[in-house]
N, C-alpha and C positions, 0 to 999 in steps of 0.2 A: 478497591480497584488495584488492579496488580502493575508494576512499574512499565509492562509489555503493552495493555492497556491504553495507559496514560500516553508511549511513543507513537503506536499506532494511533490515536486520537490525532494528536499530535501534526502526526505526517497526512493523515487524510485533511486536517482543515490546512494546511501548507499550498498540497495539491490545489483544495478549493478558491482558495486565495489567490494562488497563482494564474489559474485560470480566469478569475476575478478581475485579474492584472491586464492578462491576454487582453481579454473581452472591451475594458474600458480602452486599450492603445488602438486595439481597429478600430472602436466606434471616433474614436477622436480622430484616427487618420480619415475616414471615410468621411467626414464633413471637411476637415480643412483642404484636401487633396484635391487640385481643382482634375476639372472633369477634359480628359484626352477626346480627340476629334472623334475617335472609335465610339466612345462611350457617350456621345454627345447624339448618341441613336437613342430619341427618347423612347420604340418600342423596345429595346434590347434593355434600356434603362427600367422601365414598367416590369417585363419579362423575370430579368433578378430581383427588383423588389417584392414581386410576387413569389418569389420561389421560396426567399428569405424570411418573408413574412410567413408563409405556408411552415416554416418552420422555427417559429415563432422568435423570430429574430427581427424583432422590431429595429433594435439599438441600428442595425446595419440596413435594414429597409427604407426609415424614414427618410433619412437624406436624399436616397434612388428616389423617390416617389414623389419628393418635392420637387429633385431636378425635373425630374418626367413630366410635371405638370405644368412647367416652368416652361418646357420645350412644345408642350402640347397647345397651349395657349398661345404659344406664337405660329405653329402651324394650323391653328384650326381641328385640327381632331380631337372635335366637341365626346364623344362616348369616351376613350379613351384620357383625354384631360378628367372626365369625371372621374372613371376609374383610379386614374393617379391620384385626384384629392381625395377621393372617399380612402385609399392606402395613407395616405397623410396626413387622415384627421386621424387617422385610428391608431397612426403611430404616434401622436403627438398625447394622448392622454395621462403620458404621465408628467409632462409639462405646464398645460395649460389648462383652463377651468373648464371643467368637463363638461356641466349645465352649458357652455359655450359652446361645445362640441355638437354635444346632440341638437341644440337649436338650429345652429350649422347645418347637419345633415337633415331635422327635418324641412328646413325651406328648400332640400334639395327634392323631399319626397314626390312633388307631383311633377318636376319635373318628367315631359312627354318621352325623353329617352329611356329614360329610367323605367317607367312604365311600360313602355313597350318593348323594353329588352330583359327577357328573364334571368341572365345572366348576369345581368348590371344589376336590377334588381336583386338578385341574391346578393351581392355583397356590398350595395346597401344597407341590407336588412343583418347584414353581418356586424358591420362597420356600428348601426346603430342599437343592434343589443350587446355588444362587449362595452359599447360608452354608458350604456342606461344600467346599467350591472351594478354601478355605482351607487345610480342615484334613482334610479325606479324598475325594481326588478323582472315585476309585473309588466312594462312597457316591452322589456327585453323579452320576457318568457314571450310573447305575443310574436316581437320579431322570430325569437330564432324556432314558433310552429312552423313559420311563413317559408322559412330557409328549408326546414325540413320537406314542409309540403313542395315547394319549387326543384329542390333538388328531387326528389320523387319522380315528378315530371319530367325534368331534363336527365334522371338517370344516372345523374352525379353519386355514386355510392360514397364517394369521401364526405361532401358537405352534408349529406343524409346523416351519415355517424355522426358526425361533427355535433349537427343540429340535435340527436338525439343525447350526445354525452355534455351539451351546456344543457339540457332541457334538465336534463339528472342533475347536473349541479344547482338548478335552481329550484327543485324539488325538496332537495335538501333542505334551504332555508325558509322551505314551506312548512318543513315538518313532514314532509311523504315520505319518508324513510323508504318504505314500500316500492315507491315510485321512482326513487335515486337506485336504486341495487338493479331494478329492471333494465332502466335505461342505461345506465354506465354499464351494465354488465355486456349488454347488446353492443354500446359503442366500443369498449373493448375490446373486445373480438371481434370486429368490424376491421379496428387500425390496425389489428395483431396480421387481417387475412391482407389488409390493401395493402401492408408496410407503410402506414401514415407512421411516422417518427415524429413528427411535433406533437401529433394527438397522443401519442402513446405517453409520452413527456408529461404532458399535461392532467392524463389520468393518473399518472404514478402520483405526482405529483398532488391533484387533488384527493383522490383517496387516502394517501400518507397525512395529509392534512387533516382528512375528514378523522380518520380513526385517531390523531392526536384532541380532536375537540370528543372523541366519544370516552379520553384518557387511555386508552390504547395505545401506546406510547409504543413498545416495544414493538409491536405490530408496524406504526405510521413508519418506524425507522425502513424496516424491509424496503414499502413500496416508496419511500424518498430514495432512499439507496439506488436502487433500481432507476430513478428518475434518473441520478447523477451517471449511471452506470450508463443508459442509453445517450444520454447526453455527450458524454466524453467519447465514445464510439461514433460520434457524428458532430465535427468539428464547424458545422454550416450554421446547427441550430443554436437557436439564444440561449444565455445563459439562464438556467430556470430559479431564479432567483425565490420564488415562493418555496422551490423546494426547500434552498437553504433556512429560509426564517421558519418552513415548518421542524429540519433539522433540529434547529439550533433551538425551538421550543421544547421537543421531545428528548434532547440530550440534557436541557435543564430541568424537565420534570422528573428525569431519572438520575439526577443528582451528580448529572456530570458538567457541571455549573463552566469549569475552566475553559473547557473547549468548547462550548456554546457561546462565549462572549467573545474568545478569542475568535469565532466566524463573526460574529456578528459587528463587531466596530471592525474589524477590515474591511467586511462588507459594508458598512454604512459611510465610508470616507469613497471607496469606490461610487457607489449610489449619489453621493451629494456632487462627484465631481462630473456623475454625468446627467444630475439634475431629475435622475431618476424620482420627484417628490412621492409618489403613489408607493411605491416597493419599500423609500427610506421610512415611512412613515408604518408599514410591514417593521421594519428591523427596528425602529425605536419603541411601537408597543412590546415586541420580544424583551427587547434591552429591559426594558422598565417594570415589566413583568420581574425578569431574573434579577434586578436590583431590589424591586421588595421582597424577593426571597429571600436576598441578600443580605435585608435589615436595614439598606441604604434606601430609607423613602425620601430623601432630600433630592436622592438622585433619580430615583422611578419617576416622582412630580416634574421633575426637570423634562425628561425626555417627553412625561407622556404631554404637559401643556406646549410643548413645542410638536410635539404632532397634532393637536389640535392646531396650530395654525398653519401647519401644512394642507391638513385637512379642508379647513375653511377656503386659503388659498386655492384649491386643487377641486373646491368643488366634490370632495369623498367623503358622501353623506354613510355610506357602509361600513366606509372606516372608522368615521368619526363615532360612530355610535358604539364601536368596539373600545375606541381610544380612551373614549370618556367613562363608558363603566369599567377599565381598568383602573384609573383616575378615578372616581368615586371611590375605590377601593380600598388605594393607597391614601386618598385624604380621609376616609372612616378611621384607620389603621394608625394614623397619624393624630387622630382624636381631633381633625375639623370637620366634624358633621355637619355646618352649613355648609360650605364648600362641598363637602359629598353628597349632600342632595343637589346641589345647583348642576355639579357633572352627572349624578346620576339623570337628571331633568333633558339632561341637553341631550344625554344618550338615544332615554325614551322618544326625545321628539324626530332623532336621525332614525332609532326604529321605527317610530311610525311613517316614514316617507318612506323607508326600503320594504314594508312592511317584511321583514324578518322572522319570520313565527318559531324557527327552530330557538332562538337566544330568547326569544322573548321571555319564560318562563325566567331565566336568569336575570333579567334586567328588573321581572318586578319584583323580584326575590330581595335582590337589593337595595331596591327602593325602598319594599319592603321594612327590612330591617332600618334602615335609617331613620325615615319616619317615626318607627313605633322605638328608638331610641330617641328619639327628641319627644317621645310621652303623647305620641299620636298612635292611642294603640290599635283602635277600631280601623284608622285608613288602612295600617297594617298587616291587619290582617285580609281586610278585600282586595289589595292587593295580590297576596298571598293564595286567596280564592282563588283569583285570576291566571295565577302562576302556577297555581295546580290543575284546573281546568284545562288550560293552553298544552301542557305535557299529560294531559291524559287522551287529550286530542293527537296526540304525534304517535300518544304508544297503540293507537287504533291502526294506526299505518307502518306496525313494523313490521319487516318479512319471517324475524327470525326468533327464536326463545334467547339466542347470543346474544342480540342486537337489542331486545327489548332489556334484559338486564346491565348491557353498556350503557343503554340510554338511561336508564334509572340509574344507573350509580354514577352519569354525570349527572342528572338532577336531584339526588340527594340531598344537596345542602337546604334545598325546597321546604325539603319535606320537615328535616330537623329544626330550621328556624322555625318553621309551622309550630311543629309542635312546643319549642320554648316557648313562645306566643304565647299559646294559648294554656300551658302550664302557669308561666310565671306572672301573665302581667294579665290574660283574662279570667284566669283563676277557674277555666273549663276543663277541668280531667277527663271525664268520658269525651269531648269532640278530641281533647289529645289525643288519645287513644286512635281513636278514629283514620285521624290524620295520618300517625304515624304506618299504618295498615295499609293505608292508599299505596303504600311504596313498600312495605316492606314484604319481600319473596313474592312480587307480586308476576312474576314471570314462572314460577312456578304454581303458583295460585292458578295462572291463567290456565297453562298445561294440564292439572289435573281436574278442574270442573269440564276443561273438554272432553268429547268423547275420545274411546279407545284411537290413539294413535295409528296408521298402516303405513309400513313404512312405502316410499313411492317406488313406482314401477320404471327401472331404469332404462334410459335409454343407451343405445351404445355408445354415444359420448362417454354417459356416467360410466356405464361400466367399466368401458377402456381406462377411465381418468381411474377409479378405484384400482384396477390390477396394477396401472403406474405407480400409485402412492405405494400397495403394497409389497410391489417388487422396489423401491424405493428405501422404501423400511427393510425390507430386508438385507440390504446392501449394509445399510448403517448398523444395522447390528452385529454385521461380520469386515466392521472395518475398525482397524486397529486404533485407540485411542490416540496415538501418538501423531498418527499423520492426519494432519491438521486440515495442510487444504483439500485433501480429497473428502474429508467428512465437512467441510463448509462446503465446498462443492455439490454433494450430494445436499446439504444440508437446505439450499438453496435451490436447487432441485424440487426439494420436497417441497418447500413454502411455494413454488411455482403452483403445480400440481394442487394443491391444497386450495389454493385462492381460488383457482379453475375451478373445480370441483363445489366451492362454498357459492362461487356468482350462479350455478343453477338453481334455480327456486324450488324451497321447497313445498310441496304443493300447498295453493293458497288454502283450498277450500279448511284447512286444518288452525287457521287463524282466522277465517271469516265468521265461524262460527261464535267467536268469543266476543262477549260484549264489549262494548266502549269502554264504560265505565263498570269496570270489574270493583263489584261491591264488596268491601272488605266484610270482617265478622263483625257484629258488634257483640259488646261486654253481654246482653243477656243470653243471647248463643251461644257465645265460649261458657258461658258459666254451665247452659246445660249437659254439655258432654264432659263436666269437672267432675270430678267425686268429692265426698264433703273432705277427705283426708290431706287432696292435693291445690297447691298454690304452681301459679304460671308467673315467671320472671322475667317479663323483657327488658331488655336492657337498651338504655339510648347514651352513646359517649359525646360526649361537648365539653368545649368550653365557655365559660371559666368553671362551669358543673355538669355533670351527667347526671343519668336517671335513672332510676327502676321501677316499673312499671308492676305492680302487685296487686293478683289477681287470683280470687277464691270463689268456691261457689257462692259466700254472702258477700265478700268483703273488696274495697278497689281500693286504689290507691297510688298514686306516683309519689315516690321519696329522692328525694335530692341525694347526689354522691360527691364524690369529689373529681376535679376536672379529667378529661380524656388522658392529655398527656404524662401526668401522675399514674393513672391505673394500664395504659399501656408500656410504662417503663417498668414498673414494677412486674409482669406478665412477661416480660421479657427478659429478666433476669432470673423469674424464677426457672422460664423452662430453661433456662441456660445452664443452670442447677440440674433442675431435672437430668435430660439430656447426658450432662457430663456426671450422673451419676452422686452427687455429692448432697449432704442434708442441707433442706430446704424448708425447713422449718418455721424459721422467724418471715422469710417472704409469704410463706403459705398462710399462716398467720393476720401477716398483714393484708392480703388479698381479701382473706374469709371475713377482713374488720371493716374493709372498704366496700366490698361488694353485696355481703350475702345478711351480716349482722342488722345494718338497716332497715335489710327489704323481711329479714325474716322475726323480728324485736317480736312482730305480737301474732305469730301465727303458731303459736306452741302445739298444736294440734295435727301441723300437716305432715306428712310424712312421704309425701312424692312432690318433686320440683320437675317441671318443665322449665327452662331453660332457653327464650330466645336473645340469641348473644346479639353482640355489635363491635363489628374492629376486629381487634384481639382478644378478644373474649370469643372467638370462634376458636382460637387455638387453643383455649384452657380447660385442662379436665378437671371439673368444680368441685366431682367428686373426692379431690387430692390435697382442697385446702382444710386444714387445720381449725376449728374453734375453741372458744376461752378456756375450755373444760379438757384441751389436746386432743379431743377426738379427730377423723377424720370425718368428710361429711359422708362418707359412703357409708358409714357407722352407725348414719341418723337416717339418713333419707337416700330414696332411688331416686337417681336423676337420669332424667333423658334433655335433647336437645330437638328443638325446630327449629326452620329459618321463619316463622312470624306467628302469630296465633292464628291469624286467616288460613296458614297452611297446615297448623294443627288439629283445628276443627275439620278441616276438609280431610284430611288422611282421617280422622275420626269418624266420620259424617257417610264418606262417598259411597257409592255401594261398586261391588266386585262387577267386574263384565263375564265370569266367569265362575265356577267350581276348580279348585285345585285340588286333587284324588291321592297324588303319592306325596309321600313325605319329604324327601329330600334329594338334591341334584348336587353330590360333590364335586371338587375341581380340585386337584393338588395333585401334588408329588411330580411336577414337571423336570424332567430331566436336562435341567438346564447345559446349555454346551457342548451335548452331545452328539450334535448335527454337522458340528464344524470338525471333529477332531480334540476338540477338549474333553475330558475325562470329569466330570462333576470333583471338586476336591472337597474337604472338609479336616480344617483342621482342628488340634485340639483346647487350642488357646482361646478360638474367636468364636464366639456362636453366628451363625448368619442372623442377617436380620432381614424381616420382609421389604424387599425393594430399595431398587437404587434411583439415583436420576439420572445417572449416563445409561445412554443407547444401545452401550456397546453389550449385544445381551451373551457373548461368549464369554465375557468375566461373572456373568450373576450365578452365584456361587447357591451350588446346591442344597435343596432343604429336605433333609431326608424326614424333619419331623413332621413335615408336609402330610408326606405321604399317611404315616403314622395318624397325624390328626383324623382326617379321610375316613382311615377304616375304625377310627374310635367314634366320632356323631356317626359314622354312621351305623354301627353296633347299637348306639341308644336312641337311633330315629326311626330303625324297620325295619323290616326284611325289604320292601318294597324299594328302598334307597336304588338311586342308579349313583356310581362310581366312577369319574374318567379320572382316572391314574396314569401316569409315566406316557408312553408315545399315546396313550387315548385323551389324554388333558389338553386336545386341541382345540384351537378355534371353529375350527370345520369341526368337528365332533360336538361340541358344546350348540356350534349355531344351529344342528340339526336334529336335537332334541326337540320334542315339546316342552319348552320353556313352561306354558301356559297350566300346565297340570302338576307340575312342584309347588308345595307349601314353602320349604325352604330351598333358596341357592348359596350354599358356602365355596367360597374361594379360598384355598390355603397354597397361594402363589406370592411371584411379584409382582411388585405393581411400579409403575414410574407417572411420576404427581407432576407436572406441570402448571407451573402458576403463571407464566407468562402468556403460553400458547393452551389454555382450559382443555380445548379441545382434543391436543395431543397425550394428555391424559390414559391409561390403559392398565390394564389386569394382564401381564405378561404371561401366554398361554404358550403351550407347546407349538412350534413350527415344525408343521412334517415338510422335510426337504421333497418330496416327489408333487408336495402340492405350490400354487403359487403364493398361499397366503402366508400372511410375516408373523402371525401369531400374537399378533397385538389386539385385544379388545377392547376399540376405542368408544369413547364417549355418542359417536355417530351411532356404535352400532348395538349401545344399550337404548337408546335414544328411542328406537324401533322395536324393540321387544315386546312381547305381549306377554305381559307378566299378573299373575294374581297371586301371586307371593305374599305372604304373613311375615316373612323376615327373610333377608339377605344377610349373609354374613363374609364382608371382607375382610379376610386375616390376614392383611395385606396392609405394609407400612404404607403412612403418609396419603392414603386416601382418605382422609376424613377430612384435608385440609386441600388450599387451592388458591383460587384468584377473591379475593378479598374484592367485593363490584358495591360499593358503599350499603344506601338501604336493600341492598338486592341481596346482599348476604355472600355467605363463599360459594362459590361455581364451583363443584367437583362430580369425580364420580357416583358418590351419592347422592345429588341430587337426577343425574341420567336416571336413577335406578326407582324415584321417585317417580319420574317423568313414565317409566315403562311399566308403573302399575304398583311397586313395591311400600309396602305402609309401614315398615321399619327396618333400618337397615345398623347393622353394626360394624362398625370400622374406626380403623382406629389413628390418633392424630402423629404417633412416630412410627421409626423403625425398631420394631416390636423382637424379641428375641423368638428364637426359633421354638428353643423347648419352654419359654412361659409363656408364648401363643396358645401351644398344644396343650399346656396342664388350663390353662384359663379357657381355651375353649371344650375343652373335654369338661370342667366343672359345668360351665355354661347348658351342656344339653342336658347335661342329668338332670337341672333343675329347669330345665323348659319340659323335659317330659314327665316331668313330678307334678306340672299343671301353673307352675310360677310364670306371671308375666312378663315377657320378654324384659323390660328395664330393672324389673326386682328380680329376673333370672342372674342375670350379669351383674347387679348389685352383688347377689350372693356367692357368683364365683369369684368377685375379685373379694371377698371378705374369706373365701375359702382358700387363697392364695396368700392371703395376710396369717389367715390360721397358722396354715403351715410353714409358713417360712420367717413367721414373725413380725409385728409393727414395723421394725428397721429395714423390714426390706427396702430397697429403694422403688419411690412412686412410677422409676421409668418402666419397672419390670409388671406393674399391674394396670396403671390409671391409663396406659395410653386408650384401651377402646370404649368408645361412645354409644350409646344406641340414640339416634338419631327418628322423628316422625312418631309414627300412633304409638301411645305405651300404655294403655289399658285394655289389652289382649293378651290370651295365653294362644299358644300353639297346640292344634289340637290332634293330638296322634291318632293312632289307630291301634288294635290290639295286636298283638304277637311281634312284640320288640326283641330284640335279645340283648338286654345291657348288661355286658361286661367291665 
């Protein structure tokens, strides 16, 4: 973190705080400040409390509505006295016992006013789903149909939104994924059209939340940001204090620990001084959270048993059941496993009174393991049952392929204690296996047993919102690195636009077809599409031990390794080595003794490795480690890589939706910079390398071996080859081929990898300035391709790598490319050199048109690259590219090649 950083950090939580300050001296002046004759108007009193609360300024409401009712009671105006209490029970719920509240409001339900005024009756039915939200969610979903049905009636388009974006939020905790995006997408653009500003707050607000519980971290900050952003622009509305504790979660899960504590105990002395219990009790699980991150569990236990009796007090059965599995957590961690089942106990019973379905999967995961470490191993695992059932029930209701692999790689830990279970303590290898399959790449699993993808037929929304992004992106690519806020500006811009764009659905019928319970491979399936030669290596990281999963056409096996944190520290030093160019030797060494020697002791026969990683082991090229004898492994064996063996069988298994007829569709030699006034330059010191990560695409420095590469595959693929070179290497040009009739697609461009935003991801293609598009081909629009491709090839840096989504694998452009039909794709995990791209993929086709299968092609180019330039070359200059999906296929040409 850079010291500019750390100031702006710094100064934004100052600001928050201050604000924090503001906030608590008018809530305090606004109770003690006695009431002037003016104001002594209990409708004018009602009128602000309404306005206030409308924008969700409780702290400054409450007091008007008590006065109000205060006044109303003396005058007789029985409707409106109700009005005023039902405003001040609903501001009172973070003071008083909630169960209290709602009982409260419902002896008010039959009353005859209430019933026969629809208007009174809506916010009734308001009053009592925000109190039941706590403690019976189901009672609330119930009110706020009623809200929405009534407002319907009356016309009310705000309280309809309203109605429709809690309904999303309680969807969520059903597990309707499906069902949350619908509705909040709707209410969203509902407050966007009426100018609601409290609602708008509120959705920033809970979506920034939500996408911090899907670990989306980087994402939740955006739409928090934007909470504080609307917030500060409208000085009337309450301070949104869930934004800040969703904040101050997502800046500690990204390791910016300082200024997440520094909000949060400011924020929590404010909180306690205005008795805020419901929010503090927000801020002390955060605290206690980032304290055993911290390594201080003396102090996590402190905060979180003193939210527990907040909790108890307050009546916040929702909360509590959070509080206490965070607290079971820290007493596991702390090594009092009675104590962490008695909180994991208490949790489960607050979950079943909210009944919660999204967490539940986690709550008995935990329970889970506690149990089957006090030597309960069978409850353990039915629990476990339970906990994988529950999340395969949710991923039935997801909208998106995005959404389904966030949601698996927050349930991840599921799956892995699963399978320690039942490795270590029920001594079941084949249901491990099993286990571990329910989750792993099962989002791509899902996508390719469905039928051929189309992409949807846009409406002019979409379209407009697509010309936006792209004339968006293209601004950013001709804006100059140095001016900062016009490219946050923009930058911000774009994340608008994009969000827009991602709340349209995409069309359901493309997820209704896939089953519930998407059936992983089992062991004698994989076995039949093995060859007797080749072993499958999956790999599982944990602690205190990981795993390799070893698997032949006769033979099974899980072998124990040594823990996660050992084998990704080491992976991390080597490529650091790599990278900077420098011998890597004794790491190589020690990886090929940690990983590979184990799984490989007694398969002296195999000679092809499939390869499913886990962690950091997605960024390692295997073929690069060293064994006892100094070979390297590219020496002994072809390796390829899949994200699971369920999705290796299937790229194996699927059949074609089509005939592919010509050979090859090349892309390169784009003339980068050309469009603005820069001149392509090339100097003699630096070779380019494929792809950067900044925007700015007037500095991507020109690849003239690009171009070169291009007209060599395609010299040895056919006469029939199609060529888009220099101003033809467009995106319009590329998107208006027949995709569907190339055997092969090679890319010899840039590319920029995004691991924060997946999505933003792209193969940087030429921009014709007379057209609107930015020349980015993004992940959306491989997504949609109809592809019957035998191999892709990206010669493009840093696409092989991406967002790391736990058992879900890494999210890149490779897998889009899966998703659109492609059964192997090669790409590679750095920034590859320009001229030993071109000599590596130029050996690459001779030996694919020589009849060698795609992963023993590329074995023998990079062995053809070691030929010539010796053992010492350095690993950076060959091992970066991967083949990746099916590798027991050759590419199958046609006569009359002309290889030069």
């Amino acid at each position: 973190m850079t010291l500019h950083s750390v100031r702006s950090g710094l100064k934004r939580a100052r600001r928050l705080i201050s604000a924090l300050l503001n906030l608590l001296s008018f809530t305090l002046l606004a109770v003690s400040v006695p009431l002037t004759a003016q104001e002594q108007d209990p409708g004018r009193l009602l009128d602000e409390a309404d306005r206030l609360a409308w924008l969700n300024n409780w702290d400054k409401a409450g007091p008007l509505y008590a006065a109000a009712e205060t006044l109303f009671s003396q005058s007789g105006n029985t409707r409106n006295l109700l009005l005023a209490k039902i405003g001040r029970i609903q501001a009172s719920m973070q003071t008083r016992f909630v169960p209290d509240l709602s009982r409260e409001l419902t002896r008010d339900m039959e009353n005859p006013i209430i019933q026969s005024d629809s208007s009174l009756k809506l916010r009734w039915l308001v009053a009592k789903a925000e109190v039941d939200i706590e403690i019976d969610p189901p009672a609330a979903q119930r009110a706020w149909e009623e809200v929405r049905a009534i407002a319907g009636r009356l016309k009310d388009k705000a309280w309809e939104a309203r109605a429709q974006g809690k309904l999303g939020y309680i969807a969520f905790f059903q597990g309707d994924i499906y069902q949350t995006q619908e509705l909040m997408r709707e209410a969203l653009l509902a407050s966007q059209s009426l100018g609601d500003v409290g609602a708008q707050i509120w959705y920033a607000t809970t979506i920034g939340n939500g996408l911090g519980e899907l670990g989306l971290h980087d994402q939740a900050l955006k739409f928090l940001d934007e909470a504080f952003k609307i917030a500060e622009s409208n000085p009337d509305v309450g301070f949104p204090y869930r934004a800040l504790t969703g904040k101050a979660r997502a800046l500690a899960e990204l390791k910016n620990r300082a200024e997440a504590r520094k909000l949060l105990e400011q924020g929590l002395k404010e909180l306690r001084a205005a008795k805020r219990r419901l929010d503090e009790s927000w801020f002390l699980i955060v605290l206690a959270r980032l304290s055993a991150a911290e390594s201080n569990l003396p102090l996590a236990i402190a905060y979180l048993e003193t939210t527990r009796n907040l909790c108890i007090q307050g009546g916040f059965h929702h909360t509590l059941a959070w509080s206490m599995f965070e607290l079971a957590k820290v007493y596991r961690d702390n090594g009092n496993l009675q104590k962490a089942e008695e909180r994991a106990n208490l949790a489960m019973t607050a979950m079943r009174q909210v009944q919660d379905k999204y967490h539940l999967p986690q709550h008995l995961a935990l329970l889970a393991e506690l149990v089957a470490k006090r030597g309960r191993f069978r409850e353990g695992d039915e629990l476990l049952e339970q906990a994988a059932d529950a999340t395969e029930a949710m991923l039935a209701n997801v909208p998106s392929t995005f959404s389904k692999t966030s949601l698996i790689s927050t349930m991840s830990a599921i799956y892995v204690g699963h399978f320690v279970l039942a490795t270590e303590y029920l001594k079941d290898k084949p249901r491990a296996f099993e286990i571990l399959e329910r989750a792993r790449g099962r989002a791509a699993a899902d996508i390719i047993r469905s039928p051929s993808l189309k992409p949807p037929n846009p409406d002019d929304r979409t379209r407009a919102l697509e010309k936006q992004i792209s004339q968006i992106q293209t601004s950013l690519q001709f804006t100059n690195l140095n001016n900062k806020s016009q490219r946050n500006a923009l930058l911000d811009h774009l994340w608008r636009r994009k969000e827009e764009l991602n709340s349209i659905p995409e069309p359901r019928t493309r997820f209704q077809e896939l089953t519930i319970h998407s059936r992983p491979v089992t062991l004698e399936e994989l076995r039949q599409v093995l060859r007797p030669d080749e072993v499958v290596l999956e790999y599982v990281l944990s602690e205190p031990a990981s795993y390799c999963i070893v698997i032949t056409k006769q033979t099974f096996d899980i072998v124990p390794l040594a823990g996660r944190r050992k084998i990704e520290a080491l992976i991390e030093g080597y490529l650091w080595d790599v990278r900077a160019l420098k011998s890597s030797a004794d790491k190589s060494g020690q990886l090929y003794s940690l990983l590979l020697r184990p799984a490989l002791g007694g398969q002296a026969q195999s000679k092809r490795l499939t390869v499913v990683p886990d962690g950091k082991l997605h960024l390692l090229p295997f073929d690069s480690l060293i064994d006892a004898k100094g070979r390297y492994l590219v020496e002994t064996y072809t390796v390829s890589v899949a994200p699971s063996a369920t999705v290796y069988h299937l790229l194996n298994t699927s059949q074609k939706t089509g005939q592919a007829d010509l050979p090859l569709l090349g892309i390169g030699g784009v003339p980068y910079g050309q469009d603005s006034g820069i001149l392509p330059k090339q100097t003699s010191n630096l070779l380019p390398t494929r792809g950067l990560s900044e925007m700015d695409l007037t500095q991507l420095p020109f690849l003239p071996g690009s171009a070169e590469e291009i007209e060599a595959v395609a010299r040895i693929a056919g006469n029939q080859t199609v060529k888009l070179t220099g101003a033809k290497a467009s995106k319009a040009a590329f998107l208006s081929q027949e995709v569907s009739r190339f055997k092969i697609l090679h890319f010899a461009v840039h590319a920029l990898s995004d691991t924060t935003f997946p999505d933003r991801s792209s193969l940087v293609l030429w921009r014709d300035p007379n057209s609107d598009g930015d020349g980015l081909l993004q992940e959306r629009d491989i997504h949609y391709l109809k592809l019957n491709a035998e191999l892709v090839v990206l010669s493009a840096c840093n696409i092989g790598t991406g967002r790391l989504q736990g058992q879900e694998g890494m999210v890149n452009l490779v897998r889009a490319f899966f998703y659109a039909g492609a059964r192997t794709v090669v790409a590679s995990l750095w920034e590859t050199g320009d001229l030993a791209a071109k000599k590596l993929m130029k050996a690459f086709y001779e030996h694919l048109v020589a009849g060698r299968e795609k992963p023993e092609a590329l074995r023998l180019a990079k062995l053809d690259v070691l030929k010539q330039f010796g053992r010492t070359a350095p690993v950076f200059h060959w091992a970066g590219f991967l083949s990746f999906g099916e590798g027991n296929s050759a590419v199958h040409f046609s006569a009359g090649r002309d290889v030069k």
